[in-house]
C-alpha positions as CSV (number, residue, x, y, z in Angstrom):
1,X,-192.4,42.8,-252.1
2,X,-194.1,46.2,-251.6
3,X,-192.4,48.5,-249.0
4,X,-195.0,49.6,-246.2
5,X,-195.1,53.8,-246.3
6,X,-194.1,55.5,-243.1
7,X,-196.8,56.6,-240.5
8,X,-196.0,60.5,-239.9
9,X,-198.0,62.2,-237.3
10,X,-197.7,65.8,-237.6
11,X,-198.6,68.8,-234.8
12,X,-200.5,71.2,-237.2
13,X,-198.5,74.5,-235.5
14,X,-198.1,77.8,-238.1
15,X,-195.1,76.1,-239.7
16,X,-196.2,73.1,-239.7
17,X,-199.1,73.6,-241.6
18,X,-197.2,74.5,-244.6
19,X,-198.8,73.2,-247.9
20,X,-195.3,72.7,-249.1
21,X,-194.0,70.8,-246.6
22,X,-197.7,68.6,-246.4
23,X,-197.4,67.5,-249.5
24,X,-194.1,66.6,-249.7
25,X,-194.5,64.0,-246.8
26,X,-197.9,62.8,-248.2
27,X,-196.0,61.8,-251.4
28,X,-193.5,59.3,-249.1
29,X,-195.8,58.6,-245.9
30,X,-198.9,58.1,-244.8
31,X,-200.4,61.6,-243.1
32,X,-202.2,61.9,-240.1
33,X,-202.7,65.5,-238.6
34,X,-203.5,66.5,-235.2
35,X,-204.9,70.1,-234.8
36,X,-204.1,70.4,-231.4
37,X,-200.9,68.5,-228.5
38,X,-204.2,66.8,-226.8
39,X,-205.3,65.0,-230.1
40,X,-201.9,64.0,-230.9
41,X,-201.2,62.3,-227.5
42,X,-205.3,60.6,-228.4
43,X,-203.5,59.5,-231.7
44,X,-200.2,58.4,-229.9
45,X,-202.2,56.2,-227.6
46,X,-204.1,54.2,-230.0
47,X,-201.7,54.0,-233.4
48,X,-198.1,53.8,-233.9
49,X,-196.0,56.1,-235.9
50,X,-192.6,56.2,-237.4
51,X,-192.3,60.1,-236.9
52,X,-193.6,63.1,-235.4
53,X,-193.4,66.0,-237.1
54,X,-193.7,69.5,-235.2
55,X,-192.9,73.2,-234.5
56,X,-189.5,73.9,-232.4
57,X,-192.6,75.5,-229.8
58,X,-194.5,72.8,-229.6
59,X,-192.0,70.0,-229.0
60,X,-191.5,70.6,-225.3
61,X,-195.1,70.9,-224.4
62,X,-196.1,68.1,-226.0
63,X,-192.8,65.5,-224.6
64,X,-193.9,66.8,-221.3
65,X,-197.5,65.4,-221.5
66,X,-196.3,62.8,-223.6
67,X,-194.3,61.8,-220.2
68,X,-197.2,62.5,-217.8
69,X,-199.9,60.5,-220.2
70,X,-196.5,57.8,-219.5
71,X,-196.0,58.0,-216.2
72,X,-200.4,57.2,-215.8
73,X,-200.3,54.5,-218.2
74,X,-197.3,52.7,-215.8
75,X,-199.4,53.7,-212.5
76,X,-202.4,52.6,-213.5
77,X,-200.7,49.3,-214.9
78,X,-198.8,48.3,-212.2
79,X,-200.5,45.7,-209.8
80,X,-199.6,47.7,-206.2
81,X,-202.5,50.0,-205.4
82,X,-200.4,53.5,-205.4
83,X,-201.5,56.6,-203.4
84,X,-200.7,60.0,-202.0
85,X,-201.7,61.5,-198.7
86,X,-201.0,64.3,-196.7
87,X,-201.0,65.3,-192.8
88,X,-204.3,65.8,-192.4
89,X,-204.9,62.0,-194.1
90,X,-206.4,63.3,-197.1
91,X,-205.8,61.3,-200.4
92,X,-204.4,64.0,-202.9
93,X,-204.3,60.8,-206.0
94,X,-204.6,57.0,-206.3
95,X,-204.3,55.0,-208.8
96,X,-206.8,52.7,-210.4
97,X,-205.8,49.5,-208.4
98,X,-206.0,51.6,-205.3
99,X,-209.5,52.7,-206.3
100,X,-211.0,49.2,-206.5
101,X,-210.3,48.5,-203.2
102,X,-213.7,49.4,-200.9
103,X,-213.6,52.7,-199.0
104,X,-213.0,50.9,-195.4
105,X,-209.6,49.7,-197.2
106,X,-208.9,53.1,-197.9
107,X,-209.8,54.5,-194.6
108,X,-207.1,51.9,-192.9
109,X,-204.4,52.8,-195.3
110,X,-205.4,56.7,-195.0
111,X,-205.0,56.4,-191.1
112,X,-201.9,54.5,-191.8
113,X,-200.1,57.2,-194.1
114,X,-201.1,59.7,-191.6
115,X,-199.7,57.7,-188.9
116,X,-196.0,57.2,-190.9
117,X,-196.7,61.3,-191.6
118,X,-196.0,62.1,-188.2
119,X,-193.1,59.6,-188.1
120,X,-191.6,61.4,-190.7
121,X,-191.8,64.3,-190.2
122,X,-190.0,63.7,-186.3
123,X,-187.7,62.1,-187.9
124,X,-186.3,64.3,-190.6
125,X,-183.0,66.5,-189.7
126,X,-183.3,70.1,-190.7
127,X,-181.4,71.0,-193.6
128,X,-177.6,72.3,-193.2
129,X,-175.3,73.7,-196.0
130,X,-173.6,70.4,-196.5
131,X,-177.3,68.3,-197.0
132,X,-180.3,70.6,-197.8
133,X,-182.1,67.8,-195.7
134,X,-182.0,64.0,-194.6
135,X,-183.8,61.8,-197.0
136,X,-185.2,59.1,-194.3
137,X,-185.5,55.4,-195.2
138,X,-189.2,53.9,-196.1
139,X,-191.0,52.2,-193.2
140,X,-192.9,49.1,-194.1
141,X,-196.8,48.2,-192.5
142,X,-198.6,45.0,-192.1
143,X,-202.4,45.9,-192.5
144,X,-204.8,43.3,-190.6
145,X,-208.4,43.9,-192.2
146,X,-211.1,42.0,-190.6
147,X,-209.0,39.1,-190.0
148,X,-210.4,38.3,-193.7
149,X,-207.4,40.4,-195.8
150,X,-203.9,41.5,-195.1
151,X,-201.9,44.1,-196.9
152,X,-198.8,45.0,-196.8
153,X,-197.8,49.0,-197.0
154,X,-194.8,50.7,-197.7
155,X,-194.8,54.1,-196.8
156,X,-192.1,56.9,-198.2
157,X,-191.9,60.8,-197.6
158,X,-192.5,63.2,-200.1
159,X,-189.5,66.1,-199.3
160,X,-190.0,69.9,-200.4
161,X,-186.8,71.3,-201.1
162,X,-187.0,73.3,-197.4
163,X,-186.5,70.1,-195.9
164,X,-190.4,69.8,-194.8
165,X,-192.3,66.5,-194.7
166,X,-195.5,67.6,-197.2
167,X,-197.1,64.1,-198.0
168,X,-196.5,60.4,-198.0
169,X,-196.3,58.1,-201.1
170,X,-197.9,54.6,-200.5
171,X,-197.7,51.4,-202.2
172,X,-200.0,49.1,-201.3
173,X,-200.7,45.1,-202.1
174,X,-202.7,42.1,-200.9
175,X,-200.4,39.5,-199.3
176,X,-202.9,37.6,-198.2
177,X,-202.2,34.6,-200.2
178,X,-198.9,34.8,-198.5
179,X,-200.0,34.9,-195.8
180,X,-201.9,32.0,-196.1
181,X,-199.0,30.6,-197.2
182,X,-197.1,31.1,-194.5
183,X,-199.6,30.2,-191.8
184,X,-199.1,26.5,-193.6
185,X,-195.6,26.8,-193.2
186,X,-196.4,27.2,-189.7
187,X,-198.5,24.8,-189.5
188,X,-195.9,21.9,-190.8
189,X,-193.3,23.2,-189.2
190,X,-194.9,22.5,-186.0
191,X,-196.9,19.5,-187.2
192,X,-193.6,18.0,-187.9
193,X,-191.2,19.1,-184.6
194,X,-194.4,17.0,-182.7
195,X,-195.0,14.0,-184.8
196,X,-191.2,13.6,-184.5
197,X,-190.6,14.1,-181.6
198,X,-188.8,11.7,-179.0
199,X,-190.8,11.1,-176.1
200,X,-188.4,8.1,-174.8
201,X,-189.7,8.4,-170.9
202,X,-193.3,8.6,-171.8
203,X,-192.9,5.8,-174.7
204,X,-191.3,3.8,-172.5
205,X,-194.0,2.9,-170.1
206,X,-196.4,2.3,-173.0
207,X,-196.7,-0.8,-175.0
208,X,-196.9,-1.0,-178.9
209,X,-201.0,-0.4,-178.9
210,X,-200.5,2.8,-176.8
211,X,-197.9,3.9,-178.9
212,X,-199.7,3.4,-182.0
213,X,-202.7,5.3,-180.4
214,X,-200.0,8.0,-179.9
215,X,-198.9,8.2,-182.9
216,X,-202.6,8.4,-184.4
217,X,-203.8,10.9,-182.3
218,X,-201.0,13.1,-183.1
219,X,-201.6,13.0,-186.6
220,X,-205.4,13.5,-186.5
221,X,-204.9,16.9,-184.3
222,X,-202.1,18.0,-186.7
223,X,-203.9,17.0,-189.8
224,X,-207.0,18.9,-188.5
225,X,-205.9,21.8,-186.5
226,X,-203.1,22.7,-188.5
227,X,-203.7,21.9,-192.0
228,X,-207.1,22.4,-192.2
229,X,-207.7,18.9,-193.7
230,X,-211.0,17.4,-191.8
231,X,-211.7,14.5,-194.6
232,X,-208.5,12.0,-194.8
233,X,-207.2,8.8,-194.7
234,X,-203.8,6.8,-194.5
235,X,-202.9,3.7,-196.0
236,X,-199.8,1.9,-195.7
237,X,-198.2,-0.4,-198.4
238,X,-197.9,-3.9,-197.8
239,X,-194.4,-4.6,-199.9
240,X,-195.6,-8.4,-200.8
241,X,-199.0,-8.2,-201.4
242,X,-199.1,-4.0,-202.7
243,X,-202.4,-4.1,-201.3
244,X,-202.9,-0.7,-199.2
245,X,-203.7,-1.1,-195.7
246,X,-206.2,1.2,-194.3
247,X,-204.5,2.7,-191.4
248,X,-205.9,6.1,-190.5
249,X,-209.2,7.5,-191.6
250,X,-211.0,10.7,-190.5
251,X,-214.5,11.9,-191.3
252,X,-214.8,8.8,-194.2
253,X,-217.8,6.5,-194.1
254,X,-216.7,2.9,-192.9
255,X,-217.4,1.5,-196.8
256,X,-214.3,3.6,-197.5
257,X,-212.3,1.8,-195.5
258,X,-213.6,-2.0,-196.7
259,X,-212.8,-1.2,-200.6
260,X,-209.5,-3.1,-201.1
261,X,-207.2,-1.2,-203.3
262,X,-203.6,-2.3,-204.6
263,X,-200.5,0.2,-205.7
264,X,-201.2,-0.5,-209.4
265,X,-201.9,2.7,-211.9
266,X,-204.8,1.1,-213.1
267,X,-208.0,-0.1,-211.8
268,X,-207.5,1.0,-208.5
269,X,-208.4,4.2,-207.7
270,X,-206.2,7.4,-207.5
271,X,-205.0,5.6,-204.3
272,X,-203.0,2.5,-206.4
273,X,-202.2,5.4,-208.6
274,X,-200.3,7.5,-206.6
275,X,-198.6,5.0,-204.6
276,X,-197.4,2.9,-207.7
277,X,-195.9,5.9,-209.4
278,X,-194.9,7.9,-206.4
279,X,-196.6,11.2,-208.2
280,X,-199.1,13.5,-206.0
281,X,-202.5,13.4,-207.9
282,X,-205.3,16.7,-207.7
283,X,-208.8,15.3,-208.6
284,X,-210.8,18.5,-209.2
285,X,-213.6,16.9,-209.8
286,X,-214.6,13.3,-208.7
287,X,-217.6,13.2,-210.9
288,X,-215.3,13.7,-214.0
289,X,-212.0,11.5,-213.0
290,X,-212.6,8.0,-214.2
291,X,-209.6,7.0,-211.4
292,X,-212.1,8.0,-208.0
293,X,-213.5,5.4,-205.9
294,X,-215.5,6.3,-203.3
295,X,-214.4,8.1,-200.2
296,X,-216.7,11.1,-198.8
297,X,-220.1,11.3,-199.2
298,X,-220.9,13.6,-202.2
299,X,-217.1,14.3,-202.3
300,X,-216.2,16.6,-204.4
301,X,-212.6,16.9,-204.7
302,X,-209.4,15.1,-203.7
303,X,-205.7,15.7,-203.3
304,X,-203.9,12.3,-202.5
305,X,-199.8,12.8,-202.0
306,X,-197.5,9.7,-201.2
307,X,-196.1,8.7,-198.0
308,X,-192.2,9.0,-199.0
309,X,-189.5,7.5,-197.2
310,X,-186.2,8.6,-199.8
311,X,-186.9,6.7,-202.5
312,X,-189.0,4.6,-201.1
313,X,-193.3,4.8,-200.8
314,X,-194.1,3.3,-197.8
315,X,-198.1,4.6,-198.4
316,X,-200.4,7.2,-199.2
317,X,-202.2,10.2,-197.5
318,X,-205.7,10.9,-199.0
319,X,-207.5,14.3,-198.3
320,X,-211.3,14.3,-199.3
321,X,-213.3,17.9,-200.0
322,X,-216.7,18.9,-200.3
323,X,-216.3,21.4,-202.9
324,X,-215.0,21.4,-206.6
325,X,-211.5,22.4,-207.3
326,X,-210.9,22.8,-203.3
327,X,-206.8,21.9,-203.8
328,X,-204.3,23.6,-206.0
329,X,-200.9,23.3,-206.6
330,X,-199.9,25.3,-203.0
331,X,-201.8,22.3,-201.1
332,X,-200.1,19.9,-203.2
333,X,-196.7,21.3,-202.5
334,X,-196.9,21.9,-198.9
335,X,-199.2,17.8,-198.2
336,X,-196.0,16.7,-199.6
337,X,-193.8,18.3,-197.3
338,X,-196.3,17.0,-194.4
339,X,-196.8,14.1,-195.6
340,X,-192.8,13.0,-195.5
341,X,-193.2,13.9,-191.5
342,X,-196.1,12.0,-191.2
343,X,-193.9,8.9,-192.9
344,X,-191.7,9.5,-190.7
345,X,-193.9,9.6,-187.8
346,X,-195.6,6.2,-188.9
347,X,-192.0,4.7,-189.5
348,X,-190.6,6.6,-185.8
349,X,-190.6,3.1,-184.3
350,X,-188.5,1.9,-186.9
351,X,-186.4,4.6,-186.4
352,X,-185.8,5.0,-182.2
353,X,-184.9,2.6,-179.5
354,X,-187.2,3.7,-176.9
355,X,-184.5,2.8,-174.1
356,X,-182.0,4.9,-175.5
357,X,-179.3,2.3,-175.5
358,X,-178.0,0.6,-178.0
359,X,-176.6,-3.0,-179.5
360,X,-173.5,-1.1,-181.5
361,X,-172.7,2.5,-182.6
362,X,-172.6,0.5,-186.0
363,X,-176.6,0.0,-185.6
364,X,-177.0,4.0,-184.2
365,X,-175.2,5.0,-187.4
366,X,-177.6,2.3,-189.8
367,X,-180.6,4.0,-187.8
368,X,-179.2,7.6,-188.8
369,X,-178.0,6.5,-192.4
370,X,-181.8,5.2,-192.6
371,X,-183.5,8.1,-191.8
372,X,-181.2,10.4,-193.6
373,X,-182.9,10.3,-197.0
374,X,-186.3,10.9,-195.9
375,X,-184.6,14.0,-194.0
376,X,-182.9,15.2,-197.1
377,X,-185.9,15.2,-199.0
378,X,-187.3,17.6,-196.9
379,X,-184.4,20.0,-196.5
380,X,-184.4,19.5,-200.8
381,X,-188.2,21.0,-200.9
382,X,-188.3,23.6,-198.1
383,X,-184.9,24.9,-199.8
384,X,-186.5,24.9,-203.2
385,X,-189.7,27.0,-201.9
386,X,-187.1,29.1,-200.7
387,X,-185.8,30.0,-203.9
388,X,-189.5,30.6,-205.2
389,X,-190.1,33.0,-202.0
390,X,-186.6,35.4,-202.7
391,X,-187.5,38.6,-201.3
392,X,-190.3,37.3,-198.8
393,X,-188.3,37.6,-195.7
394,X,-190.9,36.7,-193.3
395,X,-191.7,33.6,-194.9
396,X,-188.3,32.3,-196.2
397,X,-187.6,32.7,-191.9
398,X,-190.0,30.2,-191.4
399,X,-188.8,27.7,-194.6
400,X,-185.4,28.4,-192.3
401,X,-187.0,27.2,-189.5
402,X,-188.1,23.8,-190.8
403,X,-184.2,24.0,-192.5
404,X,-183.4,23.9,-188.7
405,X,-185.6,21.3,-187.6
406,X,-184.4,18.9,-189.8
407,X,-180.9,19.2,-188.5
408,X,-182.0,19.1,-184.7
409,X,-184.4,15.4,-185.9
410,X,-180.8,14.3,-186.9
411,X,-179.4,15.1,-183.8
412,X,-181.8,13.7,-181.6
413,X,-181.9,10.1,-183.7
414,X,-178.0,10.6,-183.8
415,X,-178.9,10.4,-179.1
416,X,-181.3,8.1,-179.2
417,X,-179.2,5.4,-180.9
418,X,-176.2,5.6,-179.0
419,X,-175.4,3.8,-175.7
420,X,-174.1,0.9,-174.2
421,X,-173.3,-2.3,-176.5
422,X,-175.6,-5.4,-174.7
423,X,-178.1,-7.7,-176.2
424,X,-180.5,-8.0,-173.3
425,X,-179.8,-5.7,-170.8
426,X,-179.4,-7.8,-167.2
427,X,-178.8,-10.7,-168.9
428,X,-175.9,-11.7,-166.9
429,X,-177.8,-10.9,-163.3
430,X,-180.3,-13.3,-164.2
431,X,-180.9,-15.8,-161.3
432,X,-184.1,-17.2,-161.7
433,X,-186.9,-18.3,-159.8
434,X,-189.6,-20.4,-159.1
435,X,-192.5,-18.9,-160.7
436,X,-196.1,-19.5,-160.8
437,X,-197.2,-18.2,-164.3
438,X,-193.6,-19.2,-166.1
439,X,-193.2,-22.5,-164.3
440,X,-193.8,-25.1,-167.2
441,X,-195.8,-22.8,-170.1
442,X,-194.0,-23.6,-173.4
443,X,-192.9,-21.2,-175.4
444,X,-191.2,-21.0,-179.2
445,X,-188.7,-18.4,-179.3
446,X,-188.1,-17.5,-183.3
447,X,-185.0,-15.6,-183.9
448,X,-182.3,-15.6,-187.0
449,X,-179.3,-14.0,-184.3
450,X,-178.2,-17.2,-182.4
451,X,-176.7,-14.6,-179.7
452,X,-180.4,-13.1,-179.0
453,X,-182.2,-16.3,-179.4
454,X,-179.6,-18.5,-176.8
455,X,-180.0,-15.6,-174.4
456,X,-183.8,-15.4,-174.2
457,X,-183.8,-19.4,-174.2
458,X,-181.6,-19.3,-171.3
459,X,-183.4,-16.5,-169.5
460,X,-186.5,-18.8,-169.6
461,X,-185.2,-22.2,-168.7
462,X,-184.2,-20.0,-165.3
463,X,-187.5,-20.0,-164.5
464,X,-188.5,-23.6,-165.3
465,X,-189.9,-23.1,-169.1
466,X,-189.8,-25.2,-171.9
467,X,-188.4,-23.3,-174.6
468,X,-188.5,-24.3,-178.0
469,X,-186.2,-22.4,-180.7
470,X,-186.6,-21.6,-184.2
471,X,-183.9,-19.8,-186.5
472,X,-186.6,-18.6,-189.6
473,X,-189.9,-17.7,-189.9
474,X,-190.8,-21.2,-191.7
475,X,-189.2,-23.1,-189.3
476,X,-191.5,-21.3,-186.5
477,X,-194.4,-21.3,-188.5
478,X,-194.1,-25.6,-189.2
479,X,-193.4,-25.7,-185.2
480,X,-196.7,-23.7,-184.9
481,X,-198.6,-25.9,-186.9
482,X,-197.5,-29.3,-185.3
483,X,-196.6,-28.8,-181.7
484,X,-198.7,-26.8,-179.2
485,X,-197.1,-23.4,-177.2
486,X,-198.8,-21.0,-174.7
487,X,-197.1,-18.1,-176.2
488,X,-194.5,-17.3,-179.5
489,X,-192.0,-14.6,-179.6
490,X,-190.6,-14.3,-182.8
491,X,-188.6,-11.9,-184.8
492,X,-190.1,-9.2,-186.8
493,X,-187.0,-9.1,-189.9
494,X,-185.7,-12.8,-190.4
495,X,-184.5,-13.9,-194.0
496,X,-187.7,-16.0,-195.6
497,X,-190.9,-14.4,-193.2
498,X,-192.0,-12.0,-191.4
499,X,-193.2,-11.4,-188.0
500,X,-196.6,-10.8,-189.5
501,X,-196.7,-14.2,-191.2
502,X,-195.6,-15.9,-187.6
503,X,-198.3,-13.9,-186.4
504,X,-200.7,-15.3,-189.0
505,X,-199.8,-18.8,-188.3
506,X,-200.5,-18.4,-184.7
507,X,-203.6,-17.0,-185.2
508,X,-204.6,-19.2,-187.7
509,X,-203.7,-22.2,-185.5
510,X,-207.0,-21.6,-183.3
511,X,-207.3,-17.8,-182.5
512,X,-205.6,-18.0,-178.5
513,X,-202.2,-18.5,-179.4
514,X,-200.5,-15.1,-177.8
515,X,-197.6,-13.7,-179.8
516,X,-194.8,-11.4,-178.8
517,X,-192.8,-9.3,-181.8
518,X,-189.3,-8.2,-181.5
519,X,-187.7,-5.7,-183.4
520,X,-184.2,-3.7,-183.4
521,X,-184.8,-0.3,-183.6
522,X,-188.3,-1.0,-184.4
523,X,-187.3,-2.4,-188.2
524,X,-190.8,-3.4,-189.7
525,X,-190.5,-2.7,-193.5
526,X,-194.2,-4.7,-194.0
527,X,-196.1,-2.8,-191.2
528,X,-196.0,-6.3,-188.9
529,X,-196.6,-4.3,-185.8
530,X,-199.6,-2.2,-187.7
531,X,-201.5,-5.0,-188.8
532,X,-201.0,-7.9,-186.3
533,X,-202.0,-5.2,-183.1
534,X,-205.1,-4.2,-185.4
535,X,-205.5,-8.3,-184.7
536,X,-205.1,-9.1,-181.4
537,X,-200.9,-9.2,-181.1
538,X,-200.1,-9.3,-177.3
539,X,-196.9,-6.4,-177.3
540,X,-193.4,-5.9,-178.9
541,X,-190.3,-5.8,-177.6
542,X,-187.9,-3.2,-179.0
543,X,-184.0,-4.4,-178.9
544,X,-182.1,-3.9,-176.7
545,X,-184.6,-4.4,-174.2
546,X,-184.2,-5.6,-170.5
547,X,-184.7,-8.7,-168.7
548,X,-187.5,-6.7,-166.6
549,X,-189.7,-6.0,-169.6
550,X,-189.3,-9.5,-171.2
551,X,-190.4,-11.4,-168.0
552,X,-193.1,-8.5,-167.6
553,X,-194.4,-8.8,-171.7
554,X,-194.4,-12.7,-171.5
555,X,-195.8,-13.2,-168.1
556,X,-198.9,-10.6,-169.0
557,X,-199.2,-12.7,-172.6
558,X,-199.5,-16.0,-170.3
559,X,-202.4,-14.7,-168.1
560,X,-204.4,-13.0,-170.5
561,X,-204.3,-14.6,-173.8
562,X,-205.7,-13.0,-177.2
563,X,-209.4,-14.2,-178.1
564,X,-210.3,-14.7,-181.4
């Protein structure tokens, strides 16, 4: 193989102009002379060479504007805009980045550099014989322009030798994507301290409808106000069927919500999709994704994340754009994070005994085992955004806070869950009475516990009604479908059916039949409580619950009765 021939440049000084010497390195290199230092720096910026060639005079001179031509290149490379100003705010140099920013920009940082000038130059000790002068610390600025763009500005004196402050260096850059950024962290760090929160007084006095409405509402305003998403929808999974149950929908036309779509990755939308593989889905462009079924009218764009419990999808959360490309990878990242609250907010009465008491601390530490993984999921992300934000204090503060929150959820679950060890609570005090609306209606109590179902059976028969006991859901459901009742109460969790099923058979059985659901802790892995009070069901009953609210459910499911 050929060897290449050096590059030589050579500085055409008196010596250096030697014939001699030319031709000599034109017999080993390839030549190129420069008459004069500013052509050779031309020739140094656009070719390479292997050696420079010079007089002993020239070699100074030229390294020094070899440096400066340098020290440009790196300025004007850089992505911070870079400038220098002096007392009177006059910019004495900026850099190219700097210069692309429009002149009202430059006014507010000008104003700004003049401001940290007069800091400065207050704060600088006078020089002594043991420190010539005090070199003061940097002082960082958070520039608000127009509510539309906001820079960040860090501001460091320029120090003669007497000790005098003479100008101010300024580095400048947008943070307004960070910004952004962090105004979402805000947003789900507040979303999810409220969707989470424990309001056992005010839940208390409201039955399951109300506390779904609740529940709702709170989502909408968070979803809206504080994400920014105005197009979405919710849909739970229904762990026999996989069909996904509308749930929630905001600003989606009502044939949205009548398309029936199944977790399967084919054939059903982005919707099955995401909630059969458990991966978050960006749709830039529903004209071009074979997977989209309609949603918004002349939708655009979609970003659908799952509804995560641990390891488990309990859902999906569906947000709808106008535009093309309206979601990137920053939505996607921080709907996830939301959308694990909002899980947890759909699941919270699964999760909380509204009472605040308890049947065992072995059930208050299930409910806290339960909930743990969804928990830890969140700490896992937040802390893994962390990482990507090192140096961002401002917003690694607020990842922190959510860090926080997740500990104080634990806590108050960790309350909620504990307290006395009863079934029913009063169930001893129970006298009974004649009474005018329980006096002879026949009711089919449904419960796999012996204890619970023996102690509403004899809490009834107190007051003169014919109870009739199942211990499964088929067992109720056959009873339902041969003998007549004025009102069921079953189980939510038994071993072969659900509550919903019980539900269905009483509904089924002509349309009046009331039903009351019961629940510990609110357990309702197939969204009974959802779906059967989207259909009529009369109220549930969280356990442990007193002898006061089950004579008040069952006496208001006597007198007014669900229609069909």
């Amino acid at each position: 193989m050929e060897r290449t021939r050096p590059k030589v440049l050579v500085l055409a000084g008196h010596s250096a102009a030697n014939a001699t010497l030319l031709d000599a390195l034109r017999a080993n290199s390839d030549v190129v002379e420069a008459p004069s230092i500013d052509q050779a720096i031309e020739a140094l910026r656009h070719d390479q060479f292997d050696a420079i060639f010079s007089d002993a005079g020239d070699f100074l001179p030229l390294e020094r504007a070899l440096v400066s031509q340098q020290t440009q290149l790196v300025l004007n490379t850089i992505g911070e805009g870079i400038c220098i100003v002096d007392g009177d705010a006059r910019c004495n140099w900026m850099n190219k980045k700097m210069q692309q920013w429009p002149a009202h920009v430059h006014e507010r940082i000008r104003r700004t550099c003049q401001e940290a000038f007069l800091l400065f130059k207050q704060q600088v000790s006078p020089p002594t014989p043991d420190a010539p002068f005090l070199l003061n610390r940097s002082k960082k600025y958070a520039l608000n322009v127009d509510d539309a763009q906001f820079l960040e500005m860090i501001a460091s004196p320029v120090i003669s030798p007497a000790g005098q402050v003479v100008q101010v260096v300024a580095v400048v850059w947008d943070a307004t994507s960070t910004r952004r950024l962090q105004q979402k962290i805000d947003a789900i760090d507040k979303a999810g301290r409220e969707l989470v929160r424990l309001e056992a007084d005010a839940m208390a006095r409201m039955n399951v409808g109300e506390r779904l409405k609740l529940l709702e509402e709170k989502i909408i305003r968070f979803t809206r106000d504080l994400m920014h998403f105005d197009h979405f929808n919710i849909r739970l999974l229904d762990r026999k069927s996989k069909q996904l149950e509308w749930v929630i929908g905001v600003g989606l036309p009502s044939e949205a919500m009548e398309i029936e779509l199944f977790a399967e990755t084919e054939g059903n939308g982005i919707s099955g999709y995401v909630a059969a593989s458990g991966r978050s889905y960006i749709c830039p462009d529903v004209e071009r994704d074979p997977r989209y079924v309609q949603g918004l009218h002349q939708a655009k764009s979609s970003l659908t994340v799952p509804l995560r419990l641990h390891d488990k999808v309990i859902g999906i959360f569906n947000i709808e754009s106008g535009q093309r490309a309206a979601f990137n990878e920053d939505d996607r990242q921080f709907a996830e994070i939301f959308a694990r609250y909002v899980a947890i907010a759909l699941n919270i009465l699964d999760l909380m005994i509204v009472e605040r008491v308890s049947t065992s601390h072995k059930v208050a530490d299930d409910v806290c085992s339960e909930v743990a993984g969804p928990l830890n999921d969140i700490a896992s992300d937040t802390a893994s955004l962390m990482d990507d934000y090192i140096g961002n204090d401002d917003l690694r503060k607020k990842l922190q806070q959510i860090m926080e929150n997740v500990g104080t959820i634990r806590r108050c679950l960790k309350q909620a869950a504990e307290g006395p060890n009863h079934t029913i609570l009063g169930a001893g005090d129970v006298k009974g009475a004649e009474d005018p609306i329980l006096g002879n209606a026949r009711i089919l109590v449904a419960d796999d516990e012996a204890n619970l179902r023996t102690t509403i059976h004899d809490i009834l028969r107190k007051y003169h009604v014919t109870v009739t006991t199942a211990t499964n859901g088929a067992e109720a459901i056959a009873k339902i479908e041969t003998e007549e009742f004025d009102l069921v109460l079953s189980d939510i969790k038994m071993p072969d059916k659900t509550g919903y099923d019980v539900f269905a058979a009483a509904r089924k059985k002509g349309g009046t039949l009331p039903v009351i659901l019961m629940t510990g802790f609110g357990y309702d892995p197939n969204h009974s409580i959802v779906r059967a009070s989207q259909e009529g069901l009369q109220a549930v009953l969280f356990k442990p619950f007193k002898v006061e609210q089950l004579l008040t459910e069952v006496r208001k499911a006597l007198s007014a009765p669900v229609t069909k």
